[in-house]
N, C-alpha and C positions, 0 to 999 in steps of 0.2 A: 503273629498275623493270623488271622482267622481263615478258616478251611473252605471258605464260599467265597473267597476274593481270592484276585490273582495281583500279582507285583506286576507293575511298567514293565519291566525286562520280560517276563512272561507272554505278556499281551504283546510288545515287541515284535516275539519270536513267532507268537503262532499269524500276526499279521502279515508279517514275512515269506512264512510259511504258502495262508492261503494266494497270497498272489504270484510266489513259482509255481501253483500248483501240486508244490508236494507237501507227503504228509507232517505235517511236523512233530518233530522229536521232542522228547520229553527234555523239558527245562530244568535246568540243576536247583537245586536247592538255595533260596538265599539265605534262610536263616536253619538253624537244628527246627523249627518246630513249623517251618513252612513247608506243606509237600505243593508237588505238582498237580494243577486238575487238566485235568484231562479234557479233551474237547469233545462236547457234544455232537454227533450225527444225529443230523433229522434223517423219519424215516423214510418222507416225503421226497424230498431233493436232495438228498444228502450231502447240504451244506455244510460248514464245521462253525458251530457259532462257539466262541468262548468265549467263558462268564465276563460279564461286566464289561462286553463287547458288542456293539450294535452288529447286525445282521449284515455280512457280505456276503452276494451270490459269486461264483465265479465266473470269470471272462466280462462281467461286470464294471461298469467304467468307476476307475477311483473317483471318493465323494474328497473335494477338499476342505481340510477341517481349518476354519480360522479360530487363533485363541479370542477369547474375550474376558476383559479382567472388569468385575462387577463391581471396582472400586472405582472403573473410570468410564461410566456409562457413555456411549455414544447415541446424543440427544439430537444434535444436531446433522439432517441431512447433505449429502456430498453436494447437492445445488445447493444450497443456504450456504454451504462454508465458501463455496464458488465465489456467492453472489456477493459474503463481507469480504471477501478478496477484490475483487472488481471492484468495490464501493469506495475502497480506503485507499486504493493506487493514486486515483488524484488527489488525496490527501496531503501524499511524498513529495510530490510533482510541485504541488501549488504552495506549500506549506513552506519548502524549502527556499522557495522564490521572493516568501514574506519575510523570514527571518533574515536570509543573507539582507535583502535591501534595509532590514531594522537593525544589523550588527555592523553593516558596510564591508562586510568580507564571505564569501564564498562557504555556502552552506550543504552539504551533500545530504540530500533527506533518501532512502533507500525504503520502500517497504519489505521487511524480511520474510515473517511468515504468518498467517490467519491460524491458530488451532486451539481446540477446544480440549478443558483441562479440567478440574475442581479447582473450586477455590481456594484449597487449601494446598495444592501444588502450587500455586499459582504466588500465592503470600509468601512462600517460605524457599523460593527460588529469586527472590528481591535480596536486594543490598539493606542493610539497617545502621545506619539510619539511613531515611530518605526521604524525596520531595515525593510524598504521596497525598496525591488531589483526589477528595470525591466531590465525583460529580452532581449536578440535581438533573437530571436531562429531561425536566416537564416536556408531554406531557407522559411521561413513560414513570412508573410506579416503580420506586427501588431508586440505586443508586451506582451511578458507573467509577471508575477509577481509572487513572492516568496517572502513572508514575513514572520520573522523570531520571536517571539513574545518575548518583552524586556526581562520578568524573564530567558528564556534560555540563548537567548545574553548576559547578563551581567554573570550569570553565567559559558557558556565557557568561558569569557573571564577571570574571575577569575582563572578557571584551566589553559586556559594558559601561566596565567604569574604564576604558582606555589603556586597558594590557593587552600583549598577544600572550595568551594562555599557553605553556608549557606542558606536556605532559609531566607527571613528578607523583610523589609519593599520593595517595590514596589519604583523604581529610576525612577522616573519620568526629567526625560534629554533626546534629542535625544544624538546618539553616537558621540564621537570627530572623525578624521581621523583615529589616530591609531588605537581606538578601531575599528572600519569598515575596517580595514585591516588585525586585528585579527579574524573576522567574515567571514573576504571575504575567509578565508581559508575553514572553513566549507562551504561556499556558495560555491566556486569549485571543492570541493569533492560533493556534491551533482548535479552539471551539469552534473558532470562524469558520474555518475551514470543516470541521465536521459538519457544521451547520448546514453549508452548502451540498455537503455530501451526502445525506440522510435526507436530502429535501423531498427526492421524487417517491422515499419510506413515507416520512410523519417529518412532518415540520417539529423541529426541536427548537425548547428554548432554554438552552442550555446554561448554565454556570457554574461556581465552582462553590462547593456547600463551607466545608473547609481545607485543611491543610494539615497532615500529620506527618510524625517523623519517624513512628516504628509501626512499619504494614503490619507486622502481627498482632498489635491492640485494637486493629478496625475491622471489626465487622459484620458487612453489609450484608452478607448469604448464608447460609451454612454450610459448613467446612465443604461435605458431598455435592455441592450445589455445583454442575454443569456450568461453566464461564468459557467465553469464547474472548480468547489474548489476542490482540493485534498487536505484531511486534515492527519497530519502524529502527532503524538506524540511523544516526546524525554522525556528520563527520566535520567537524569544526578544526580546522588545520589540518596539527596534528594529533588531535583530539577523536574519541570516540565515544558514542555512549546511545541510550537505548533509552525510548520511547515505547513502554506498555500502556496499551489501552484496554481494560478490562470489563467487559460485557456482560453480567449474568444474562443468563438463556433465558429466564424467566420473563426477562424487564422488556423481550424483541420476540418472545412466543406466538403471540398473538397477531401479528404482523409475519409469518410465513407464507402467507400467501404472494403477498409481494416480494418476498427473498425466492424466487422460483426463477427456473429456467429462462420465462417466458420474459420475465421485466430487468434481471440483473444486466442485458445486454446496453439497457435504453440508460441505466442510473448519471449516466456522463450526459445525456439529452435530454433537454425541453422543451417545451412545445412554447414557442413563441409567444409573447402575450402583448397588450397595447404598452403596460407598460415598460417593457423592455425593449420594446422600439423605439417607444418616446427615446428610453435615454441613450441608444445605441445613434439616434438620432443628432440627438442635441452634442452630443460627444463627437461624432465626424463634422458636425456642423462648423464648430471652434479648431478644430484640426488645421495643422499646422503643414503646407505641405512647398515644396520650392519645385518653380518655373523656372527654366531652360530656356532660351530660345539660341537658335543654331545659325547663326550670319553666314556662313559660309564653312563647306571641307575642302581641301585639296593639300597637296603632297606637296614639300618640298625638299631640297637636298642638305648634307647635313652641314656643308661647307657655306652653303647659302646662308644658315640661321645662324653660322655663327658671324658671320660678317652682315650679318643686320643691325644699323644703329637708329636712332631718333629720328621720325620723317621719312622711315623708307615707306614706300607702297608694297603692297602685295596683292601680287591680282590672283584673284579665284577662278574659277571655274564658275562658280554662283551666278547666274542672271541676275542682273538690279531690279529688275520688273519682276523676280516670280516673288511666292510668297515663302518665308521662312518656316521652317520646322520647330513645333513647341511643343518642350518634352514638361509632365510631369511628374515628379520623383523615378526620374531618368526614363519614363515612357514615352513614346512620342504620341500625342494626341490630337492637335491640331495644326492648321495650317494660319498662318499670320502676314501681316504687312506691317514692317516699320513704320514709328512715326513720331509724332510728337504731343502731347496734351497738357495743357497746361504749365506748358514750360520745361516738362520731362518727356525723357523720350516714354514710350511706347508702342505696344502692337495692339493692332485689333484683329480678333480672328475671324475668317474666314470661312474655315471648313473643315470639317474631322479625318482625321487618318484612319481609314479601317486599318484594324489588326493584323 
């Protein structure tokens, strides 16, 4: 080791040193041909700087050092990663809702975690083979990926074709045609839903370019290239398995102004428009809802109802003249008077029940 640098253990010792305030002792030798250097006094302040040690004054507040590793650049701001977190939550939510009702059995969609990797961590922590999609996500230059992790795939595919999927040994195959076309169904219920989710970004129009079986033959960035992983979890029975969604930085760079503090809050909101009224409209219009009406309450005893046969009477408490109580989907809304119309009975109403 050379006579103008000092060993870790060295710099250690004399960092140690200056924050008891005392002098530090000369450090042992690590190797036969390493000595100790000795620490410089300024003549100014008589601090003690040692080589290849940034300047500390004493009684000076400690600086905290964070490591940074230049193999895994951090591109992405802590609001940006925020905001792909907030954007893909109802993803889980909404996603999980489409496939149970497509499978006809209970789908547990979990978002796990938003973080930002290279892409070449990113390919070589996949399963191989596997159901790996790239995506086209017009109008965004590049190409996304969604990879699908074998134990889930083979498992929907089991519920597809009318098995309950077991857990069991690990099927090391990539998938034939059919099978990628029984997949490609959940891969398009999940575009949908990106779709929706990236709406209040850049309207996507997304789909799926092709379909490969070994992540490490494709690719779309370069190895160093900044990708931000969305990781979702699927819980199908007793089934488990993982939903990667892979983002180069590059393809959503341009679009940081709307990943900011200010807009990630609103990405679940929109501003109402004609035509989302029209069809919010047209939808309650056809709505399906059931009418109640209330003849009469009162109490009886229980020795009573049981010695009630055909033709008995029962008298209420109810006045024949007032008007009836008319609930909607169990609410009560208005007030009515029996009758008859055209050969059925019926009410006509009256008057509203404030709340």
């Amino acid at each position: 080791m050379s006579e103008d640098t000092m060993s870790q253990s060295q710099v250690e010792n004399l960092l140690r040193a200056m924050e008891q305030g005392n002098t530090p002792s000369p450090v042992p030798k690590a190797t036969k041909t390493e000595e100790p250097v000795a620490p410089k006094r300024s003549a100014n302040s008589g601090t003690v700087e040692p080589a290849a040690v940034n300047t500390m004054r004493r009684g000076s507040t400690k600086e905290r050092v964070t490591p940074y590793d230049f193999k895994r650049p951090e591109r992405v701001g802590k609001e940006q990663m925020r905001a792909m977190h907030s954007l893909h939550e109802s993803i889980a939510r909404n996603f999980g809702a489409v496939v149970s009702g497509m499978l006809r059995t209970m789908i547990e969609v979990k978002l796990l975690s938003v973080d930002q990797m290279t892409y070449s961590e990113f390919v070589f922590s996949l399963d191989n083979p596997s159901c790996f999609n790239i995506l086209n996500p017009l109008p965004l230059e590049g190409n996304w990926i969604l990879d699908i992790a074998p134990a889930l795939s083979y498992a929907v595919i089991d519920r597809m074709l009318g098995g309950d999927a077991e857990p069991g040994a690990m099927i090391r195959r990539p998938l034939t045609e059919i099978e990628n076309r029984l997949v490609g169904r959940m891969v398009n219920a999940f575009l949908v839903q990106l779709h929706d989710a990236w709406r209040n970004v850049v309207t996507l129009d997304i789909d799926v370019d092709r379909v490969e079986s070994n992540p490490q033959l494709v690719q779309i960035v370069p190895p160093n290239e900044v990708v931000i992983l969305v990781c979702f979890e699927v819980t199908l029975g007793k089934n488990r398995g993982m939903i990667n969604l892979c983002i180069p930085f590059n393809t959503v760079e341009r679009f940081n102004s709307q990943l900011s503090n200010n807009g990630w809050v609103g990405y679940g909101k929109t501003k109402p428009t004609e035509a989302t009224r029209q069809t919010i409209s047209e939808n309650v219009d056809v709505a399906a809802v059931d009418l109640v009406v209330t003849l009469a309450r009162s109490k009886i005893r229980t020795a009573d109802l049981f010695d009630l046969n055909v033709g008995d009477v029962i008298t209420t408490e109810q006045d024949v003249s007032s008007a009836l109580e008319l609930s909607v989907q169990g609410v009560p809304k208005f007030m009515a008077r029996p009758g008859a119309f055209r050969g059925k009975k019926a009410v006509r109403i009256e008057g509203l029940i404030n709340p």
